[in-house]
C-alpha positions, -999 to +999 in steps of 0.1 A: +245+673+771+219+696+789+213+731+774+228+746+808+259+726+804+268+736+766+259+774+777+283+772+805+309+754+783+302+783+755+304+810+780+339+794+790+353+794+753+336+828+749+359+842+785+388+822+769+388+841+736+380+876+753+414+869+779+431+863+748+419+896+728+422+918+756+460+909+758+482+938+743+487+932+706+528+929+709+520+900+733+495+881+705+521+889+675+547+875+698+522+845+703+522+844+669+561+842+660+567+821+690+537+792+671+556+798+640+582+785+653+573+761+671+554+746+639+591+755+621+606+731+641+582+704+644+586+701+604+628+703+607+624+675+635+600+653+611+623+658+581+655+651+600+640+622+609+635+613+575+668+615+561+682+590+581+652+560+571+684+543+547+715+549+576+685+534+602+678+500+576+717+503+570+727+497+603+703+474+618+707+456+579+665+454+583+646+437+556+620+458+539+592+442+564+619+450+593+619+482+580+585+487+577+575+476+610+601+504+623+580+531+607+549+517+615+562+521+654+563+561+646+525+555+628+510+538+658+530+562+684+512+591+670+478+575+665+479+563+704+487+598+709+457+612+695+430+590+705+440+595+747+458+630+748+437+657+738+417+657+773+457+661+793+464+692+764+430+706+772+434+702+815+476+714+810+473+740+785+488+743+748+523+757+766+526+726+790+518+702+760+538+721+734+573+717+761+560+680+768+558+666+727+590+690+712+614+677+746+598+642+738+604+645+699+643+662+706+652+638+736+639+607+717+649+618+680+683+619+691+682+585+706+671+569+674+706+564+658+718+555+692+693+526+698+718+494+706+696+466+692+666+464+667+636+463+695+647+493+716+648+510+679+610+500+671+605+515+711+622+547+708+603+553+671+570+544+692+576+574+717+590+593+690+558+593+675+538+594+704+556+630+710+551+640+675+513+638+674+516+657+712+531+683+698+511+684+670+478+688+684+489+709+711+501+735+687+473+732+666+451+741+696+476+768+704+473+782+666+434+782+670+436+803+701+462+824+685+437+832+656+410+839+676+432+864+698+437+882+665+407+880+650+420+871+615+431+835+599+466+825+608+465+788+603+477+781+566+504+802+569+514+786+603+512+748+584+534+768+559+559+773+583+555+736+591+561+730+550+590+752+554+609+736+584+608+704+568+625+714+532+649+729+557+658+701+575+656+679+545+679+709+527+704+706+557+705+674+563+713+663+529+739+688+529+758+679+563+758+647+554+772+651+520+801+669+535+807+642+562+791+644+592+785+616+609+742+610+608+743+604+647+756+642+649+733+659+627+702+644+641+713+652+679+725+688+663+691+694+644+673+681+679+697+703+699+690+731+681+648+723+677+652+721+720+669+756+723+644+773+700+614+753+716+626+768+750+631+801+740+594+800+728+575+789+753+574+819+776+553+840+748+529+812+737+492+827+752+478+816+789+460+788+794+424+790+797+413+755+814+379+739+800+351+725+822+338+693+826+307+684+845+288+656+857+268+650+830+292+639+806+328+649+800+343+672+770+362+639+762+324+617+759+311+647+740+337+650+715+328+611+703+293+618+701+300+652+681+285+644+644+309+678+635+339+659+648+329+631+624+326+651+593+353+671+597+375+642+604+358+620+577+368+650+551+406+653+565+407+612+558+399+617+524+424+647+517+449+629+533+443+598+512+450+623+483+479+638+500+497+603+514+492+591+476+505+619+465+539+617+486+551+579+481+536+580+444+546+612+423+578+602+417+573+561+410+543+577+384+569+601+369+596+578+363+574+545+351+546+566+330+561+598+323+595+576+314+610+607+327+656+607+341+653+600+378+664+635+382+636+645+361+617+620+382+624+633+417+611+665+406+578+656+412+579+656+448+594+691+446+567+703+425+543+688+447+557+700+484+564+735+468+528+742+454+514+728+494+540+755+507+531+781+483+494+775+488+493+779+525+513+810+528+483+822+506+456+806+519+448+831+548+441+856+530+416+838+506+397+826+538+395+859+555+381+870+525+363+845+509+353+822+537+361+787+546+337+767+524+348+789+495+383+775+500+375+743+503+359+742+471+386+759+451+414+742+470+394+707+460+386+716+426+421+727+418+435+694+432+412+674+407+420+697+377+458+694+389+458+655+392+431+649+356+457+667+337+490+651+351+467+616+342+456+627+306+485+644+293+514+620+307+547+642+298+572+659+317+559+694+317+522+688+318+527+665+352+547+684+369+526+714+363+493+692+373+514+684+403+522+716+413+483+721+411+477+693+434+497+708+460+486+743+456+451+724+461+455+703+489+474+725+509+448+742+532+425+714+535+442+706+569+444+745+580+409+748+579+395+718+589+416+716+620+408+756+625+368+743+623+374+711+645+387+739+670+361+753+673+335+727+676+310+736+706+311+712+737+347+700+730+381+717+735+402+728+708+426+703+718+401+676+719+383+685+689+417+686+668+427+649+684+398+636+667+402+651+634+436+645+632+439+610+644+411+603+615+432+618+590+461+602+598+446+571+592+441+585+555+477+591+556+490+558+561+460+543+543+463+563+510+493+550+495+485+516+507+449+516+486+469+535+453+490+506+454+470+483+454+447+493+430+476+499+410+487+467+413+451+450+396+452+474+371+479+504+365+494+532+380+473+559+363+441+542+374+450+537+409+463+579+410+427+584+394+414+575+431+436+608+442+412+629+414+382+611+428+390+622+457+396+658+455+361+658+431+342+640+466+358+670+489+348+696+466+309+681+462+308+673+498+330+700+520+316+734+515+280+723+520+288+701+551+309+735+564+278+756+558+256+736+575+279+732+605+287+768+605+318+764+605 
């Protein structure tokens, strides 16, 4: 890309973020709640979803490969979705992209317990998907331009409010259910109500700056040639290794190590989800005062401390204290990373985040997958110790890769 070229794209983003700042500051806090909820709702949408995993392998009576290839329809929707969208959100705008993924994720999420054979199933979960990781970069992108418009770090807490929507749903969910109502209602009742508050919204996410591209090379060429992109997206892999790991093995490691009741067992997640909420409601502030590599560290080197103790001191207490530490740790690696991979010279925000997130979801399908089976040639403790490995590689590796990038 030709000197002339990046200072025309840089002069762009610069014009972009001034529009933004010079807006009155009731229309950037309304910005602000309408992300929030926006990220609220993508979270409810996700966990709603969820719930209903058994009543979908119940009703088609899928085998555990059926099932599996099911939910890997939703996996490869959202990867397809982040390897060709991120040019359309940077050309549309966040509010165009934002309306096209949560419609998508409503209009299909209600269709999945509706599906009349086993194949139109794996299709709907495919689009599913596909307008899951829409809307998730798109917001993203919208949350970066939301920061910069008020000039202070908003990100963790807006993942927070991701954290939160999906308790909620689960929460509800579980609790509609229990008192009867039939799943095909509550899922087209949690995606009726996402689609109501995703309208309502709209009208106060921030205007649409449009990004250039020239005839030397597009923003989309650029953004695979950007050796930030790469990094960043190399160190999202490895935290979500950590973090997918985390997920599908905390509770299998407190019941068959720990030997810990199955309620006692299921705690684990809890502990886990509620430290990653907890830490990204914090996490702001420690960036705006500390920095981003500084958070990085201390987010990585609580993780390993979190997941060294849960593997040397196997009881109840001590793991699902370690575990809470692991989620207190891991939660803002994705808030900043995808607030850096915004901001990426040369590339658009939504571009940028495309890349880093469709590398890290590949650590989140991959993680659990690689815990399992080293698990499997060994044990369960050694396999988790790749989750401590991993949090020690971040915290070596992160804060000087984000001080070099200026990030």
């Amino acid at each position: 890309m030709s000197e002339s070229v990046s200072s025309a794209r840089t002069g762009l983003h610069d014009t972009a973020q001034a529009s933004h700042r010079r807006l009155p500051i009731k229309k950037r806090e309304r910005a602000r709640y309408a992300t929030m909820a926006v990220f609220f709702i993508a979270g409810m949408l996700y966990a709603s979803w969820g719930v209903h995993v058994p009543t979908v392998r119940d009703k088609f009576h899928l085998s555990p490969g059926a099932l599996s290839i099911a939910l890997l329809a939703v996996a490869a929707g959202s990867i397809v979705a982040m390897l060709t969208n991120g040019p359309w959100i940077g050309r549309v705008g966040t509010r165009r992209a934002c309306l096209a993924g949560g419609i998508g994720m409503t209009v299909f999420g209600a269709l999945i317990l509706v599906a009349p054979s086993y194949w139109l199933l794996v299709l709907v979960l495919a689009l599913f998907g596909f307008s899951m990781a829409t809307l998730d970069v798109a917001m993203n992108a919208e949350a970066s331009a939301v920061e910069e418009a008020l000039e202070r770090p908003i990100m963790s807490s807006l993942h927070g409010m991701f954290s939160v929507g999906g308790m909620a749903g689960a929460a509800a969910g579980g609790a509609m259910l229990a008192h009867g109502l039939p799943p095909v209602a509550h899922l087209a009742l949690a995606c009726g109500v996402s689609l109501i508050v995703l309208l309502v919204s709209m009208p106060n996410v921030l205007p649409h700056v449009p990004h250039v591209s020239d005839a030397h090379g597009s923003s989309s060429s650029n953004r695979w040639r950007s050796r930030a992109l790469w990094a960043l997206g190399a160190l999202a892999l490895i935290a979500l290794i950590a973090e997918g790991a985390m997920y599908d093995w905390a509770t299998v490691y407190m019941r068959d190590v720990v030997l810990a009741t199955p309620a006692l067992s299921s705690a684990a997640y809890a502990a886990f989800t509620g430290g990653m909420a907890a830490g990204r409601f914090g996490g702001d502030a420690v960036r705006a005062r500390f920095g981003a590599p500084q958070l990085i560290f201390a987010s990585a080197a609580l993780a390993f401390i979190g997941m060294v103790a849960a593997l040397i001191l196997p009881n109840a207490v001590v793991t699902l204290a370690g575990f809470t530490l692991m989620g207190l740790g891991l939660a803002n690696m994705m808030p900043v990373l995808f607030a850096a991979a915004a901001r990426v010279e040369g590339v658009s925000p939504a571009e940028g985040l495309a890349q880093v997130a469709g590398l890290a979801y590949f650590g989140l399908l991959f993680g659990p997958v690689l815990i399992g089976g080293v698990a499997q040639i060994s044990s369960l403790p050694i396999g988790l110790s790749v989750v401590a490995a991993c949090a020690a590689l971040i915290a070596l590796v992160g804060p000087r890769m984000m001080k070099q990038l200026k990030l």
